[in-house]
C-alpha positions as CSV (number, residue, x, y, z in Angstrom):
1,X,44.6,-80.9,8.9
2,X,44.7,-82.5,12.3
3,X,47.9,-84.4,13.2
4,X,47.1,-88.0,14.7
5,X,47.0,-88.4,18.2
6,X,50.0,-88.9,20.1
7,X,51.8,-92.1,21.0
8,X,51.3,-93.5,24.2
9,X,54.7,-93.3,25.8
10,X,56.3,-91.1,23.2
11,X,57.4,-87.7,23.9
12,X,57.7,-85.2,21.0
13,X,60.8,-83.5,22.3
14,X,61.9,-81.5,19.2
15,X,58.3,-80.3,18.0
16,X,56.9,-79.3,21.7
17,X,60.5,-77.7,21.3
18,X,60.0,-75.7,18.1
19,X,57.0,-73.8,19.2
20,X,58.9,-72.3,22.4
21,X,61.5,-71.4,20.1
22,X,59.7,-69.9,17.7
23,X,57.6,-67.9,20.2
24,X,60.1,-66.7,22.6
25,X,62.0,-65.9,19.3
26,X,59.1,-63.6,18.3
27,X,59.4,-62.2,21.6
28,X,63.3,-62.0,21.5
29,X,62.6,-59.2,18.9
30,X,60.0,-57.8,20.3
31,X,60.7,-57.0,23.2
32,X,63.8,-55.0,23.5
33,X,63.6,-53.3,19.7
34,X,59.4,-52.9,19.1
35,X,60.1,-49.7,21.1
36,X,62.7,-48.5,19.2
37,X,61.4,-48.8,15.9
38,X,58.5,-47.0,17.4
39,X,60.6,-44.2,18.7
40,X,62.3,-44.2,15.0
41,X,59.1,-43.9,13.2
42,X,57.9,-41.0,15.8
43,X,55.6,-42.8,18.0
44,X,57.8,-42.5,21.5
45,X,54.8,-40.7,23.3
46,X,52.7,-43.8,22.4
47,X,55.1,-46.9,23.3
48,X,53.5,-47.1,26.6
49,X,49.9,-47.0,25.2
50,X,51.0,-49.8,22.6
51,X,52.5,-51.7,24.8
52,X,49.5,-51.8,27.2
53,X,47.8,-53.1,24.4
54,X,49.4,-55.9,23.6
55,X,49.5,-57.1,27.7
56,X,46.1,-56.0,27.9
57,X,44.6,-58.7,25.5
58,X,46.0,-61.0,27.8
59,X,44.0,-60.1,30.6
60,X,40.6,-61.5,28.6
61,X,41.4,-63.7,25.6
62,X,43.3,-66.6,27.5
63,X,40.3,-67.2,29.5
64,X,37.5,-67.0,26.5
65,X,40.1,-69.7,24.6
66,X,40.7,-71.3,27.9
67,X,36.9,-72.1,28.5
68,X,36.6,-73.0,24.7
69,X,39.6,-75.5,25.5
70,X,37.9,-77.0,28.8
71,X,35.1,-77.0,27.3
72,X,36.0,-78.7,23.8
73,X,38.8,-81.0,25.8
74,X,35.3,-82.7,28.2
75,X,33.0,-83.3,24.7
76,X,35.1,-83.8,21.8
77,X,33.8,-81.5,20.3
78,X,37.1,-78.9,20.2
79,X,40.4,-80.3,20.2
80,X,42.7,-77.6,22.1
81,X,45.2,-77.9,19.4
82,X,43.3,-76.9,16.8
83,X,42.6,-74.1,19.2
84,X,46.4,-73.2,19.0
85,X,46.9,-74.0,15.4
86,X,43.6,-71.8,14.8
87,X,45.4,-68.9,17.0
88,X,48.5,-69.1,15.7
89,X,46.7,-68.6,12.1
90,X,44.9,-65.5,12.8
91,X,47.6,-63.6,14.5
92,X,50.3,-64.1,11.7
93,X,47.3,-62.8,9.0
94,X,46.2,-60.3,11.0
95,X,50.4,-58.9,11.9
96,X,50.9,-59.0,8.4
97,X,48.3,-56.0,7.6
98,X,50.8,-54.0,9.1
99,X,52.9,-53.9,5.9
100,X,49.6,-51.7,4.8
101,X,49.2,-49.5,7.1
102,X,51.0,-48.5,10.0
103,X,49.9,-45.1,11.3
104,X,49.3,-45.1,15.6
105,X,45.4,-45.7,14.6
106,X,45.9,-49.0,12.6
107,X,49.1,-50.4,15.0
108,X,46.6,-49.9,17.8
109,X,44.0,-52.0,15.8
110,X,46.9,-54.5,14.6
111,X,48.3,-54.6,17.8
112,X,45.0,-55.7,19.2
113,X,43.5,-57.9,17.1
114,X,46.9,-60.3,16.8
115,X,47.6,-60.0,20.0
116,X,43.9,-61.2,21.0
117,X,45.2,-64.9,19.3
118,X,48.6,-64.5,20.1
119,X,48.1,-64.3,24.0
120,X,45.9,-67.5,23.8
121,X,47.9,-69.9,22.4
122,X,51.0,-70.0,24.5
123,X,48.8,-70.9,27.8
124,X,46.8,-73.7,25.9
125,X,49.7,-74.7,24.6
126,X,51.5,-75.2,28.1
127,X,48.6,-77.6,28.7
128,X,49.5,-79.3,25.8
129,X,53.2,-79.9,26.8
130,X,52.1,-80.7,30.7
131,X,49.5,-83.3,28.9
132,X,52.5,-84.8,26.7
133,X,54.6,-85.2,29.6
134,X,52.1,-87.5,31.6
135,X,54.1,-88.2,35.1
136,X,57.3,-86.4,33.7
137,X,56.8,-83.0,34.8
138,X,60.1,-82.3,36.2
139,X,61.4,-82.3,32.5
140,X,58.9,-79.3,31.5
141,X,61.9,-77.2,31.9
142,X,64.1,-79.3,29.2
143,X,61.7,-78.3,26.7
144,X,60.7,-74.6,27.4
145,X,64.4,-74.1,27.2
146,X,64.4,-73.8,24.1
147,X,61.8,-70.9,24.1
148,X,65.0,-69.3,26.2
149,X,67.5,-70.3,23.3
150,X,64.9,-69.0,20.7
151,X,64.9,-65.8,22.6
152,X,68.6,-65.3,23.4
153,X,69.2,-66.1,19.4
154,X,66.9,-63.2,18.7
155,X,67.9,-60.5,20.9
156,X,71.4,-61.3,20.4
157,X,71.4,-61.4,16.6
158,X,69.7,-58.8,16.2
159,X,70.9,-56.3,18.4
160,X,74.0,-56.8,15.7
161,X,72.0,-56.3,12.8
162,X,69.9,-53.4,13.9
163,X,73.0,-51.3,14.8
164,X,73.6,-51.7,11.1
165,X,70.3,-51.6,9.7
166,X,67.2,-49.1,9.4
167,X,65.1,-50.2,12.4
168,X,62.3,-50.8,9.6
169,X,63.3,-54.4,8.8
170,X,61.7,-55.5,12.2
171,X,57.9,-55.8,11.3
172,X,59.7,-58.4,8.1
173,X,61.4,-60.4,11.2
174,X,58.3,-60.4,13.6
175,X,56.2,-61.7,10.6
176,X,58.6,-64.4,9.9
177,X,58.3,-65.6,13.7
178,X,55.0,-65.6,13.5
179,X,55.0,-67.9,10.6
180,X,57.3,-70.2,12.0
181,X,54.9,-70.6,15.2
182,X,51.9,-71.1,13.2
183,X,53.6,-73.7,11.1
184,X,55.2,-75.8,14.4
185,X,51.9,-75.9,15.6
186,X,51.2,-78.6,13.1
187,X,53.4,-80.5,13.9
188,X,52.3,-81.0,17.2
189,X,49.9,-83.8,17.9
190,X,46.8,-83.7,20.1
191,X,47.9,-85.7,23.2
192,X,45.1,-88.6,24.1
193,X,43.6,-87.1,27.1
194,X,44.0,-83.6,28.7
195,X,42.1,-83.0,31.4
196,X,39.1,-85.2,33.0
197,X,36.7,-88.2,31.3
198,X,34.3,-86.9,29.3
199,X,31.5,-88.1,31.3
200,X,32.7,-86.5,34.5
201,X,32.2,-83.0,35.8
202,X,34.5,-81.2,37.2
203,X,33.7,-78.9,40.1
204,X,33.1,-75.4,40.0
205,X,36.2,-72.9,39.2
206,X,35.0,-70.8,42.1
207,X,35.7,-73.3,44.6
208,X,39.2,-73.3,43.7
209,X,39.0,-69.2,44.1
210,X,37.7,-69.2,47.3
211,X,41.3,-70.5,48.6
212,X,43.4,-68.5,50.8
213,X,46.0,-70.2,48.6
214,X,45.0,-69.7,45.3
215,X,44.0,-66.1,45.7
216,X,47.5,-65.3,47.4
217,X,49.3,-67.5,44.1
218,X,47.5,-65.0,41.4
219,X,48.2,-61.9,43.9
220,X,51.8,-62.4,43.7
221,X,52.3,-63.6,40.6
222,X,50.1,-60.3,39.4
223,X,52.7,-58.3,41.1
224,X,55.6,-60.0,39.8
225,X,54.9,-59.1,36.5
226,X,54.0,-55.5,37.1
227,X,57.4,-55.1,38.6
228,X,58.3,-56.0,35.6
229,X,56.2,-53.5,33.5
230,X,59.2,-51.0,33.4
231,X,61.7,-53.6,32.2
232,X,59.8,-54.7,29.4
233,X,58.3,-51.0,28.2
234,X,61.6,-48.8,29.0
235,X,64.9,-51.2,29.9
236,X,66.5,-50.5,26.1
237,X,65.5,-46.9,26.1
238,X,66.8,-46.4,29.6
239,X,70.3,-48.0,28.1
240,X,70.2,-45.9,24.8
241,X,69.6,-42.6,27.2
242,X,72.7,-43.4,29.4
243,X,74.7,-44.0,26.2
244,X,74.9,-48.0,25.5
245,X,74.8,-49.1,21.7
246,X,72.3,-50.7,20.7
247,X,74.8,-54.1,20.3
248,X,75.7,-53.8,24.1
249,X,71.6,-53.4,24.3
250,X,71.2,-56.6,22.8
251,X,74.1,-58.6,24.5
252,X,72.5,-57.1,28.0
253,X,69.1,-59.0,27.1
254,X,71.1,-62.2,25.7
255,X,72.5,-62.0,29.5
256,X,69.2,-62.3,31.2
257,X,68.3,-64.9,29.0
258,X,71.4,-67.2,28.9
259,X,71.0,-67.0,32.6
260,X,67.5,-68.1,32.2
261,X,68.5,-71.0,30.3
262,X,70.7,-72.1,32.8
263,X,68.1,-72.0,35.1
264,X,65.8,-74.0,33.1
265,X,68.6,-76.6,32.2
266,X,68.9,-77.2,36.6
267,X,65.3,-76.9,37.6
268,X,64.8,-80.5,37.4
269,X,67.8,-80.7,40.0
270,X,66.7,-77.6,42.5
271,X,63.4,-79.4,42.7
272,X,65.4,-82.2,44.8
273,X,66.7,-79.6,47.0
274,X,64.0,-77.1,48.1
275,X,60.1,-76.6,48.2
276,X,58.3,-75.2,46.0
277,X,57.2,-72.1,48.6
278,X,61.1,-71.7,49.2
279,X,62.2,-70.9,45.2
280,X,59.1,-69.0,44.9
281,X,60.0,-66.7,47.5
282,X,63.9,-66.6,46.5
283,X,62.6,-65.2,43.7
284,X,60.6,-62.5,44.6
285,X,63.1,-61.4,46.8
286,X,65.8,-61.4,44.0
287,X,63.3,-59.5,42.0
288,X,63.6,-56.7,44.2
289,X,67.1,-56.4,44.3
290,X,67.4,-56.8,40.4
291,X,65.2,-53.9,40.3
292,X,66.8,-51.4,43.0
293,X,70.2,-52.5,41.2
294,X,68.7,-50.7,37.9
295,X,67.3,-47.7,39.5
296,X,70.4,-46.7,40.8
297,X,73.4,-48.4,38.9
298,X,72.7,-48.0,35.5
299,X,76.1,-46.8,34.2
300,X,77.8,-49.5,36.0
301,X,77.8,-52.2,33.6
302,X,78.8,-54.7,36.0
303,X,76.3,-54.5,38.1
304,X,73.8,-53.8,35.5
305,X,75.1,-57.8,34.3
306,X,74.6,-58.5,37.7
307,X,70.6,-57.3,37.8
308,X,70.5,-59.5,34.0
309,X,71.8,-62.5,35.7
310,X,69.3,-62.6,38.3
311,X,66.7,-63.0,35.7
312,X,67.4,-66.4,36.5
313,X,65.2,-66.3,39.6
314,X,63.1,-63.7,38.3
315,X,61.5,-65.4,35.2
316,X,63.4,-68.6,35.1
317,X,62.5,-70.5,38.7
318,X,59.8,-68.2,39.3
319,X,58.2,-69.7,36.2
320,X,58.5,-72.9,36.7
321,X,57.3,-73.0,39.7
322,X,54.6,-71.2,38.5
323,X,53.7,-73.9,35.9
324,X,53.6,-76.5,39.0
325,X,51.2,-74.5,41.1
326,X,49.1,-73.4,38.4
327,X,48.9,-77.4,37.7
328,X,48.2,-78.7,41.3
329,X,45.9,-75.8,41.9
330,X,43.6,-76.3,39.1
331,X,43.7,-80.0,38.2
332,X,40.5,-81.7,37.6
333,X,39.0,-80.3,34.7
334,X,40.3,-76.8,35.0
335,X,43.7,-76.8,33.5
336,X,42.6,-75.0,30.8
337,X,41.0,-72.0,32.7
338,X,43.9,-72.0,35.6
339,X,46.5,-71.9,32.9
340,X,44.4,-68.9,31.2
341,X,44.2,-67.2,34.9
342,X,47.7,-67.2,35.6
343,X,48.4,-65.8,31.5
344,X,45.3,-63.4,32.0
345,X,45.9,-61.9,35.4
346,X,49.4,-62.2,36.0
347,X,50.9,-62.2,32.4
348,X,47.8,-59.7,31.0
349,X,46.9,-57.6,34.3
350,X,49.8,-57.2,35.7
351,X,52.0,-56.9,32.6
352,X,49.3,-54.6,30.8
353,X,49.3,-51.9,34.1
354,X,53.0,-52.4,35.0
355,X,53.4,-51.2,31.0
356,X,50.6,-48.1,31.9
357,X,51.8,-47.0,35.0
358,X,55.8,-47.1,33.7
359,X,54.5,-44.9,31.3
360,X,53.2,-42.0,33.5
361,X,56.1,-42.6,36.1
362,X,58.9,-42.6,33.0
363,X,57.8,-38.9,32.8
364,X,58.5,-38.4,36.1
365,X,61.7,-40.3,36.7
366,X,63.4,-42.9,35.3
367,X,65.2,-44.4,38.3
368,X,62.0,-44.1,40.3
369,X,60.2,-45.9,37.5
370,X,62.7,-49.2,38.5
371,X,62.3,-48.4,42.0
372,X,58.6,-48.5,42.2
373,X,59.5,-51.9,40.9
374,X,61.2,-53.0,43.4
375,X,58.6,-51.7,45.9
376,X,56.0,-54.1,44.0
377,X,58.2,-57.2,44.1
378,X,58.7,-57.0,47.7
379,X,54.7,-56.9,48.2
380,X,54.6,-59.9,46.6
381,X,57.1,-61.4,48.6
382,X,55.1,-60.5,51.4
383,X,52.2,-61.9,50.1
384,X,53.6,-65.1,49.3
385,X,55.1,-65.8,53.1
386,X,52.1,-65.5,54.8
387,X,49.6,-67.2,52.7
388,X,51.2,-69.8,50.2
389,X,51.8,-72.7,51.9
390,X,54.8,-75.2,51.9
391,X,54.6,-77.2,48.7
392,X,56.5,-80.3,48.1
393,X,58.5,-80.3,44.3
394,X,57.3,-82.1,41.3
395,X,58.4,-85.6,41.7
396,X,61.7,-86.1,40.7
């Protein structure tokens, strides 16, 4: 049930499209209301431990499917969509077992054993997209907007309905995401050529580790997303303990994400105006201010639109520059395995024991919980100006 391999010249805008939305749509209601319907069916204690779960598949499984991909991509033998499609299957059957059972023993196991797929498609996929554009790369950020949209759609609409509604629907909703990714992943064809000839070699992944570089890239990038860790576990608890509907939860989120999209919409622009070294480090910086602003103005809803609006540099440009690293760093037969580092140990390492530590700091302190944040973000600021390198923009 292949699809036939992509046109030469051809871009599939709207399908590439469809599985960000999708995805980031899943994640839209994920995100800020999994940890509400956990606190509603008396699992609060436990939303940390879950939610390490689900970031800690992604410290393994995206580099076993990533190898699989390289791997399959150099003898034909594994196309890496049917590595997505094959993904995208499993996690939606294995989600849907929650509907049997759902006490802390069985999320755990349904947590793990969809995430496992989940958390491997979305880098493999990225190669996909970065393989469709060919010598377009500057446009990667027209089509992961959509993921953006998807996301702002989701949070936003349902912020609405779940002020109305029993918190129970939401396991329905993620299940109907997670069809709708499996199904656009059909649709997608298998570009002609991802990675390097068959016949060729490529040279050995450590290589590329043993760079000053490199090694300083994942550092940060680790501790950008475990700044994040608090955000993600506890930012619509810490608004529901201070007194915000869940509605004004939702819009908060929509407001992170609609700056995002902005972001995205302009990247292709900024990359004409500054280096690659100079938006990564604008955005760790702004990641430590978004943070402090949390820690300490929470009832100000100003500023706390403020903090959402610099998620623009804090996911949006720091993503996208990212994607270009990642792609320059590990070219040559290793896109597969560099995109499946930078998921595993940035988006799964970071992310699983920024979700861990918030946990035992949340008892402590909620404002220091956000500040340690802050603390993290700046390391990797400092990280990033002494050891990643001037690095001209995708060309434009």
């Amino acid at each position: 049930m292949n699809a036939p391999p992509a046109t030469e010249g051809r871009l599939p805008y709207w399908r590439l499209s469809s599985f960000y939305f999708f995805y980031f749509a899943l994640y839209g209601a994920w995100i800020p209301f999994w940890p509400l319907y956990l606190e509603e069916r008396g699992y609060g204690s436990s939303i940390g431990l879950l939610a390490g779960i689900l970031q800690g598949t992604k410290i393994f499984a995206p580099h076993l499917w990533g190898w699989l991909a390289d791997r399959g991509a150099r003898d034909g033998s594994m196309p890496r969509m049917r590595i997505v499609r094959s993904g995208a299957v499993a996690a939606t059957l294995i989600f849907a077992c929650i509907f049997i059972r759902d006490d802390l023993l069985a999320l755990a196991a349904i947590i793990a054993g969809y995430s496992f797929f989940w958390n491997a498609v979305l880098s493999q996929f990225e190669v996909v997209t970065l393989a469709h554009l060919r010598h377009s790369h500057q446009r990667y950020s027209l089509i992961r907007v959509w993921g953006s949209i998807g996301f702002i759609a989701s949070v936003a609409g349902f912020g609405f309905v779940f002020e109305r509604t029993s918190m129970s629907l939401l396991p329905t909703v993620l299940l109907a995401f997670l069809s709708g990714i499996a199904i656009s992943s059909f649709l997608v064809a298998e570009p002609e050529r991802i990675g390097v000839p068959q016949a060729s070699r490529p040279a050995p992944l450590r290589n590329i580790l043993r760079q000053p570089m490199a090694l300083a890239f994942l550092a940060s990038c680790f501790l950008m997303q475990l700044s994040h860790g608090p955000y993600y576990t506890y930012f619509s608890v810490y608004l529901e303990n201070h007194a915000y509907p869940r509605s004004q939860t939702g819009l908060l989120w929509s407001v992170g994400v609609i700056a995002e999209v902005a972001m995205f919409a302009v990247m292709h622009r900024v990359y004409r105006y500054f280096s690659l070294r100079q938006i990564l480090l604008a955005s760790l910086a702004l990641a430590a201010l978004r943070w402090t602003i949390v820690a300490f103005c929470v009832d100000s809803l100003p500023l706390l639109l403020l903090a959402q609006c610099l998620h623009a540099a804090t996911f949006a440009s720091y993503h996208a520059v990212a994607m270009e690293l990642v792609r320059g760093l590990f070219a040559g037969g290793h896109e597969g395995r560099g995109m499946a580092l930078y998921s595993g140990v940035c988006w799964g390492g970071g992310a699983a024991l920024g979700a861990f530590g918030s946990g035992f700091l949340w008892k402590l302190s909620e404002p220091v919980t956000f500040l340690a944040a802050a603390g993290v973000a700046a390391l990797a600021f400092v990280i990033a100006w002494f050891w990643i390198h001037p690095v001209a923009s995708p060309t434009k």
